[in-house]
C-alpha positions in Angstrom: -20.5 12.9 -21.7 -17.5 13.6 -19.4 -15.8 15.9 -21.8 -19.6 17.9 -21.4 -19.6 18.0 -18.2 -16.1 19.1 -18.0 -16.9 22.0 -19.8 -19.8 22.7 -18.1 -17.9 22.5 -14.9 -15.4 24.7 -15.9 -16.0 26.7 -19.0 -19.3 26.7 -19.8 -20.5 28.2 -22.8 -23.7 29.3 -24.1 -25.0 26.3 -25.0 -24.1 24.8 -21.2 -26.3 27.1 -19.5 -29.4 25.0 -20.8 -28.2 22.4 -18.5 -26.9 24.2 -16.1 -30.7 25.7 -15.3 -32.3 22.1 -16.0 -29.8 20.9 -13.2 -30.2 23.7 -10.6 -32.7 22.8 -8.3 -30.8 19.7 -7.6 -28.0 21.8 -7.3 -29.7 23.4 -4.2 -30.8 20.7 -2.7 -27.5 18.2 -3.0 -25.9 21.5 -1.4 -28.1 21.9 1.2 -28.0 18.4 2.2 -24.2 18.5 2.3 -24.4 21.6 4.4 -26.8 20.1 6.8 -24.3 17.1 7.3 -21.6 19.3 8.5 -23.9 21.4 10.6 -25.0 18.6 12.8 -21.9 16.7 12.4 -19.6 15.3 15.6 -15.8 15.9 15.0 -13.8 13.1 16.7 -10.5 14.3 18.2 -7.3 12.1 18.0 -4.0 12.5 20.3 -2.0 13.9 17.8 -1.7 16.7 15.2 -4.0 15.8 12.2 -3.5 18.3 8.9 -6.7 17.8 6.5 -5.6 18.7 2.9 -8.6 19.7 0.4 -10.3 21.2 -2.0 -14.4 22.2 -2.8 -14.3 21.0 -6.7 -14.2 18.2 -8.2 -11.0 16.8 -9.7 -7.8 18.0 -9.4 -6.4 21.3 -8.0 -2.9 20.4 -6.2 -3.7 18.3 -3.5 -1.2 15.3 -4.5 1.7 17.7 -4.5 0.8 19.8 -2.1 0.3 17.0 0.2 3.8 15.6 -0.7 5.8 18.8 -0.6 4.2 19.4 3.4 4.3 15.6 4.4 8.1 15.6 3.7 8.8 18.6 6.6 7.2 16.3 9.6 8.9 13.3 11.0 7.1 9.9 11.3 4.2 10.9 9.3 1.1 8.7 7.6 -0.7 9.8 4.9 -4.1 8.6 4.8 -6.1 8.6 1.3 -9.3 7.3 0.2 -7.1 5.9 -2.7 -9.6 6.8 -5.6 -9.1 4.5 -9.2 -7.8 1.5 -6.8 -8.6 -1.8 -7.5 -9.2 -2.6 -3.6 -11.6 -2.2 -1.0 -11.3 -1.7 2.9 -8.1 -0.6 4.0 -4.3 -1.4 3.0 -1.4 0.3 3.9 0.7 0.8 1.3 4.1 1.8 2.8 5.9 2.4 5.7 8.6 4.7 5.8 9.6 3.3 2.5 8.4 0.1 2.7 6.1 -0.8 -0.4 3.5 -3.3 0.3 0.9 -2.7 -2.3 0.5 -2.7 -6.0 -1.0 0.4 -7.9 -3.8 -1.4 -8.7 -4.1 -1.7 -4.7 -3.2 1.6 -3.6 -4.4 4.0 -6.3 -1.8 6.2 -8.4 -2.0 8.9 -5.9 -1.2 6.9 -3.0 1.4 5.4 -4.6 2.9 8.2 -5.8 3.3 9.8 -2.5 4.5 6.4 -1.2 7.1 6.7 -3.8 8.0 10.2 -3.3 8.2 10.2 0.6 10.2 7.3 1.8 10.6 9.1 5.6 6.6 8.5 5.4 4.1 6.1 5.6 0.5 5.6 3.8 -2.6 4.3 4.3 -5.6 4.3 2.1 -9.4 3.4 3.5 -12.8 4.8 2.9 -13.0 4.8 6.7 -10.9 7.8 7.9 -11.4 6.7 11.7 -10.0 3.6 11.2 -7.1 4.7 9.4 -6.0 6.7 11.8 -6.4 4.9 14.6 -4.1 2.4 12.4 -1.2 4.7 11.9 -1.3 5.6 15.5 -0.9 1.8 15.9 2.2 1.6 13.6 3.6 4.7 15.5 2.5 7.7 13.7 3.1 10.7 15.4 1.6 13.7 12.5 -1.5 12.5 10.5 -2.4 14.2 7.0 -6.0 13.7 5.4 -5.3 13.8 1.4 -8.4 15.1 0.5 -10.2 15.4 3.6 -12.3 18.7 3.4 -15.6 16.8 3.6 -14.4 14.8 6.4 -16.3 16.5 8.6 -16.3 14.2 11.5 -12.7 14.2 12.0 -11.3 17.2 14.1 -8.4 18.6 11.7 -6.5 21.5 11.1 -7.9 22.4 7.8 -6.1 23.3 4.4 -8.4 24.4 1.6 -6.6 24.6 -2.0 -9.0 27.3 -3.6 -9.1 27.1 -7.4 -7.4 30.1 -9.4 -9.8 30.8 -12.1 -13.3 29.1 -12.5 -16.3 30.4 -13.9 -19.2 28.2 -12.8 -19.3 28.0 -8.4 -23.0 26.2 -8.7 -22.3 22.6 -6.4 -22.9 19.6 -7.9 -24.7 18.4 -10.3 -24.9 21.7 -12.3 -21.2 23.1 -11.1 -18.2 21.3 -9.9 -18.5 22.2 -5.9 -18.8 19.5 -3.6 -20.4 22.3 -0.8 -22.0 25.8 -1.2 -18.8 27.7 -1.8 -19.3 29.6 1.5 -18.4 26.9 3.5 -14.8 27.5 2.6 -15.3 29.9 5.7 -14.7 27.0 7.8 -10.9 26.2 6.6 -8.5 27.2 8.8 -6.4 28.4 5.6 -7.7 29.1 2.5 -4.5 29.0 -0.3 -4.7 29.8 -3.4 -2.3 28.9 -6.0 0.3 31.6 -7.5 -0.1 33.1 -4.8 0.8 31.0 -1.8 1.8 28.4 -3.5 3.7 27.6 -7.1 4.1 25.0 -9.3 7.6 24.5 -10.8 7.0 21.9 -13.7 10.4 20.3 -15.5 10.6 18.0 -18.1 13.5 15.1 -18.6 14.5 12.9 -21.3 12.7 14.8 -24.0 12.8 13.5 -27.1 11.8 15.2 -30.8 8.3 13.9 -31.3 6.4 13.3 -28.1 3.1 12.3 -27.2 1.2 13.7 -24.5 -0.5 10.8 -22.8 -2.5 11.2 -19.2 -4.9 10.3 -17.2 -5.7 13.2 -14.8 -8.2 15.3 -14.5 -8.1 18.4 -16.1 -5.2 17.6 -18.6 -5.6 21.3 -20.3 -3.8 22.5 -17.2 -0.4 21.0 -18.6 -0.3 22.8 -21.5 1.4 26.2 -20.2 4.3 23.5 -19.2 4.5 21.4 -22.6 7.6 21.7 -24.4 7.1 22.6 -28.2 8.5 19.1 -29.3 5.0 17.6 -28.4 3.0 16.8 -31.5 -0.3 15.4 -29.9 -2.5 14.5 -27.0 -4.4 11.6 -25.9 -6.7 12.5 -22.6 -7.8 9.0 -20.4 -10.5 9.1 -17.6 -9.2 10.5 -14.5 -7.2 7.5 -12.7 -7.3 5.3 -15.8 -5.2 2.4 -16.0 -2.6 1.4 -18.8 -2.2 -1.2 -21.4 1.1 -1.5 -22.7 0.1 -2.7 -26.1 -2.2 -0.1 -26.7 0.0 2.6 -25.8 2.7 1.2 -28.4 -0.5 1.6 -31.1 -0.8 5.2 -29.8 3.0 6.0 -30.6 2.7 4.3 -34.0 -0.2 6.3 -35.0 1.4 9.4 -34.0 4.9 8.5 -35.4 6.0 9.3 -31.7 9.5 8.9 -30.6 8.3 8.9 -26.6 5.7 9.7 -24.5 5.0 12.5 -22.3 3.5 11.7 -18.6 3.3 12.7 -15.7 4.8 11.1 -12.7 0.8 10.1 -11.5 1.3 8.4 -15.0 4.3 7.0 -14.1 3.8 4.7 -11.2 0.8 2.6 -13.5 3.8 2.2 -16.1 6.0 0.2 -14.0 7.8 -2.2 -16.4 6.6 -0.7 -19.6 9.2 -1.5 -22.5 8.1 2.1 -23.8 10.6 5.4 -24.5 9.1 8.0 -21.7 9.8 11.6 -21.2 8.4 12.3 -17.6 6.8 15.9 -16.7 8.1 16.4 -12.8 6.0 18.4 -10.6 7.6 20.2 -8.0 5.6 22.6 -5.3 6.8 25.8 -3.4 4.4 26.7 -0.9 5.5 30.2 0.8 7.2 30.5 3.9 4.3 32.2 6.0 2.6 29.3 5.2 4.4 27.0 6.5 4.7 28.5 9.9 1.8 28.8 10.5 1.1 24.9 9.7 4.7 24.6 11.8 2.6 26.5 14.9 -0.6 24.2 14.9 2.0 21.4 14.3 4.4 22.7 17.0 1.3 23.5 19.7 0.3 19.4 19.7 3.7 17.7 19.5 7.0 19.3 19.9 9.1 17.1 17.1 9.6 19.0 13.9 12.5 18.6 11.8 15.3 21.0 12.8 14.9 22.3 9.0 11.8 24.5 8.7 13.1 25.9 5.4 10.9 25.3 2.7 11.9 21.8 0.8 10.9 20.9 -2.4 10.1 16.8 -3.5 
């Protein structure tokens, strides 16, 4: 079912079109809806800058990296995440500047991979937004960024909307993967798009001769422009999935694998695996422009950026 929808989402084929008219009028109406709420909605403003990071899809499209490669230019930042695949409720802050309180199965792999990642930072994860923030301002945050915050649409942000590159299928949800009517990416305050203002630089380390691809992200097909040619299968998990050690080493066996291929989202649910791993490293370069003019709104609420504006990668 979620390989169908999947494609549905975002290659449908002939056969997908069936559904795609079945699911249409609830289409509308979950997208009106969703429109309505951000019509009428209240944005709360907080006394200090406040960067949302999002997207309209479902899934993946950046946001983790993106989120980690602007995070590291501010000093005494929080992250705040929903933390989606944790094993928690309510909120938990997982680090502070380097600090590591939580578990994975606490924080979520994409909190903890930007705890990992940004030891100058701190982040929190909560369904409640409001409350995280008013959190890190307690714990002396002085730069707030929403990971994943488009739909937070009480919150008064500057707004970052990562626009996907190709897609075929811009119905909202339940018969296409938007979250919103796709015109309400008019109310971003920068609409990127990637290859364009911003690029992925993927590398690979400790290859081995037979590897196995083995993830759990959504959208794994968009790894394979970066696979090496010494990978000789793939074995796709649910978006956020955890990992069991044991069957991982069954995996390897049935593919006579020498290692296995994962990301560095993989990574951090891995932690103390007795297991060979070649690790794909994710790297983003987001053009200079850019980040002056997320420097400016920055700038224009708190005079403290770091003396380097170049562009840095993570």
């Amino acid at each position: 079912m979620r390989d169908f929808f999947e494609r549905l989402f975002f290659t449908p084929e002939s056969h997908h079109y069936i559904a795609i008219i079945l699911l249409f009028p609830l289409s509308i109406l979950y997208g009106s809806l969703m429109f309505l709420r951000r019509l009428v909605a209240t944005k709360e403003k907080f006394p200090l800058p406040i960067i949302s990071v999002g997207n309209l899809i479902v899934g993946g499209s950046g946001k983790t990296p993106f989120v980690i490669a602007l995070a590291s230019r501010y000093r005494d930042t929080t992250i705040i995440s929903r933390g989606y695949g944790r094993q928690s409720v309510g909120l938990v802050t997982v680090s502070q500047r380097g600090e590591i309180f939580a578990t994975v199965e606490e924080s979520g792999d994409e909190a903890m991979l930007m705890a990992q990642s940004l030891p100058q930072c701190s982040v929190i994860v909560s369904e409640d937004r409001k409350k995280a923030i008013e959190q890190a301002i307690e714990q002396g945050a002085k730069c707030i960024i929403l990971d994943d915050g488009f739909s937070r649409v009480n919150i008064d942000a500057y707004t970052i909307l990562l626009e996907p590159e190709k897609i075929a299928n811009f119905l909202p949800f339940p018969a296409g993967p938007f979250r919103e009517f796709i015109f309400t990416n008019r109310y971003a305050d920068l609409q990127l798009k990637e290859n364009r203002d911003f690029e992925r630089k993927v590398s690979c380390i400790n290859l081995s001769g037979k590897m196995l691809l083995l993830t759990a992200i959504s959208h794994p097909e968009r790894l394979d422009p970066y696979l090496p040619a010494t990978v000789i299968g793939k074995e796709y998990f649910p978006d956020h999935a955890y990992f069991d050690e044991e069957s991982l080493k069954k995996l390897m066996i049935k593919y006579v694998a020498t290692s296995l291929l994962v990301t560095e989202k993989d990574l951090v649910k891995m932690q103390g695996f007795k297991l060979p791993l070649s690790i794909m490293k994710l790297e983003l370069e987001i053009n200079n422009v850019i980040l002056e003019e997320i420097d400016c709104y920055v700038g224009e609420r708190l005079e403290y950026l770091s003396p380097k504006k170049g562009n840095k990668k993570i």
